[in-house]
N, C-alpha and C positions, 0 to 999 in steps of 0.2 A: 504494500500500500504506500501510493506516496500522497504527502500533505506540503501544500506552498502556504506558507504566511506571510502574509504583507502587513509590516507591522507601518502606521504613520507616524510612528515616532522612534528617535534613537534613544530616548529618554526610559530609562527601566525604576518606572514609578507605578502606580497601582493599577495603569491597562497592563503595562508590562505584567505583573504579576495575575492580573487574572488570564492570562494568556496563555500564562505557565501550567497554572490550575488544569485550565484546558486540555491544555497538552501532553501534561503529564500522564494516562493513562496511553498515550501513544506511545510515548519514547520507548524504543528498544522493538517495537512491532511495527514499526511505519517510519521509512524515508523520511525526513523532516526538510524541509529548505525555505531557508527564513529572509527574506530582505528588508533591510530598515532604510525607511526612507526621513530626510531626503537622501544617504549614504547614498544609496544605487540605483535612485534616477534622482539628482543632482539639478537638472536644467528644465526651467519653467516652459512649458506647452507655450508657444509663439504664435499659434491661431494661427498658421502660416495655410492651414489649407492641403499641405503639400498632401500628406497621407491621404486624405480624401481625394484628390484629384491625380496624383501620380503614382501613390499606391505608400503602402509604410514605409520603405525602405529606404525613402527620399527625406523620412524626417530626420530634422539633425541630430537628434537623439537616440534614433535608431537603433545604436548599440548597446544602449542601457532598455530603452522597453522592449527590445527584441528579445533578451535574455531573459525577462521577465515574462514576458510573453510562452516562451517557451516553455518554463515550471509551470506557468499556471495549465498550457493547455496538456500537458504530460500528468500533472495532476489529477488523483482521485477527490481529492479533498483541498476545498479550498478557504482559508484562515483570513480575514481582512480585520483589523484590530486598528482601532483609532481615537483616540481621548476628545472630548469634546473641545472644540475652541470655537470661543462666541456663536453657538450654538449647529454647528456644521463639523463636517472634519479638519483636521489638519493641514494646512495648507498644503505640506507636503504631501499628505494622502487625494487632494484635490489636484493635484498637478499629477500627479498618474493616473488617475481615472480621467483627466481631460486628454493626456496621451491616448487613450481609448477610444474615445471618441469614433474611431474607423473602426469598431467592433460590434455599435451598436448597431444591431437589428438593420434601423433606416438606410445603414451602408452595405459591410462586409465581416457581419456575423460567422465566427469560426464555428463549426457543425457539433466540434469536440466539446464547446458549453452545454450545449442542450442537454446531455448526460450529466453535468456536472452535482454535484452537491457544495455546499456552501455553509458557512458558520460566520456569523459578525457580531465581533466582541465592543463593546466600549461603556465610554462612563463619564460621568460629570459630577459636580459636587451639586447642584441642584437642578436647573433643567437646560431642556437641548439634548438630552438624549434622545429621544424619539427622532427629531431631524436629523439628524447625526448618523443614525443607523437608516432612516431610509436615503441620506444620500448615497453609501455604499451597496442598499439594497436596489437604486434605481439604477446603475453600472451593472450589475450582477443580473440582473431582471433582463435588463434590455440586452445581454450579452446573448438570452436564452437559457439559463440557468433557472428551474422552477425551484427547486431545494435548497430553501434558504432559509436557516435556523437564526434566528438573534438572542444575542443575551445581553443586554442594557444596565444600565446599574445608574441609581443615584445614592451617591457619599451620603449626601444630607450633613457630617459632622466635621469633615478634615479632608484635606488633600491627600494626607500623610498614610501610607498603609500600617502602618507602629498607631497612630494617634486613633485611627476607627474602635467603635466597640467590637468587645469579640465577638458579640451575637450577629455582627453585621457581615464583620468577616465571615464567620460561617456559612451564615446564609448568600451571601455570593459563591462561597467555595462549593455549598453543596451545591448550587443551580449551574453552576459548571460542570462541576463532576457528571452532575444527572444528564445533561447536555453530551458530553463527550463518551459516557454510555450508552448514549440511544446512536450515536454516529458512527461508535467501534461497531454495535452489532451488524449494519448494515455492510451487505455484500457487495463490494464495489466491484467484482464483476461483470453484474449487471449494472447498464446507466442508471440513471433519477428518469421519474415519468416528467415528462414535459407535459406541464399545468395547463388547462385551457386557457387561461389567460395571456400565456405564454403564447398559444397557440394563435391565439384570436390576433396578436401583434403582428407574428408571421405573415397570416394569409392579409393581415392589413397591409404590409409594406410589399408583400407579392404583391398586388393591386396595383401600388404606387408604381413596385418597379417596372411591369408590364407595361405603363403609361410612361414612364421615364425612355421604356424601349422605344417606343413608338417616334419619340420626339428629339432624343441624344442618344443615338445607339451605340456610340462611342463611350457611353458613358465609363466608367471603373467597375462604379457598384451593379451596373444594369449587367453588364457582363461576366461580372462574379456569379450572382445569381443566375445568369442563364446557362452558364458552363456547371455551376452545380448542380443543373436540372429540377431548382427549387420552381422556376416559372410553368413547370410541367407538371409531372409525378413526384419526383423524389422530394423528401423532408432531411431535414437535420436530423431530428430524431428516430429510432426503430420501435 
């Protein structure tokens, strides 16, 4: 089994440690591969367009979200953890899912998501959680991913993981634990069912791209999809 974590911070403060929590039922039975950003993607998304219109390979960052790119889609399980800041993610965690951008559904969705499973970890000391997790859940969603667990947390008393009561600790520790239970038992052999909501996006941007064919046949994304025979029979999913 392999697991990618995208952690949003290099900071090993109490997302860090409920990450750990998480994971620790993995270590020693699953691949682990971890990147903390901004470490290992480093350079802000430039709105340059290029990946959209020239294809990824042309963005100048290329070499850091290509490598990223690749754990995630090799991956069974996939880890995105983010501490809240002024009630969204991490800047650095927002500069790689705006890297994405050319993954999303409307463009050149990789087929390999739709199977995926997914887990998103984060925390605040009062609120912003809830946005916080659907802005990595709205990346992960529109990638094709239907399997997507969250586990949110509000401090309510201290930053500090030493300064929390222990009944607080606890009770994040055990909704972790219980969390990374229900995810070991699952057989990643087989994919995640893709959700009909999932589904309903699909056949919505098949629509668009059909229409997109009609008028820029040259397009990138119009030709992705029709070389994957999604504009016909075939789906992403089995």
């Amino acid at each position: 089994m392999k697991i990618t974590v995208i952690n949003g911070s290099e900071k090993h403060g109490v997302t860090y440690r409920l990450k750990e929590f998480f994971l620790e039922p993995f270590r020693g039975a699953a691949e682990i591969t971890e990147y903390y950003l901004p470490k290992d993607c480093p350079n802000f998304c430039a709105g340059c367009t290029a990946c959209f219109l020239q294809g990824e390979e042309r963005c100048k960052d290329a070499a850091y979200v290509s490598a990223i790119e690749k754990s995630l889609l090799e991956a069974d399980l996939l880890v995105f953890v983010s501490p809240v800041y002024v009630y969204h993610v991490s800047a650095a965690m927002k500069n790689l899912l705006d890297h994405f951008g050319y993954r999303w559904m409307p463009h050149r969705p990789a087929k390999e998501m739709f199977g995926k499973r997914a887990v998103i970890i984060s925390q605040c000391l009062g609120g912003g959680v809830g946005s916080t997790v659907k802005d990595m859940r709205d990346s992960l969603s529109w990638w094709g991913v239907s399997t997507i667990k969250s586990c949110g947390f509000r401090l309510m008393n201290d930053i500090h993981w030493d300064k929390l009561p222990e009944k607080k600790r606890a009770s994040m520790t055990k909704k972790l634990q219980k969390t990374a239970a229900k995810m070991k038992k699952i057989n990643y052999a087989k994919p995640g069912r893709t959700g009909l909501i999932t589904r309903g996006k699909f056949f919505a941007i098949r629509m668009l791209q059909k229409s997109v064919g009609k008028t820029n046949p040259d397009s990138l994304d119009f030709r992705y999809w029709r070389d994957n025979g999604w504009l016909g029979r075939e789906r992403p999913w089995k």
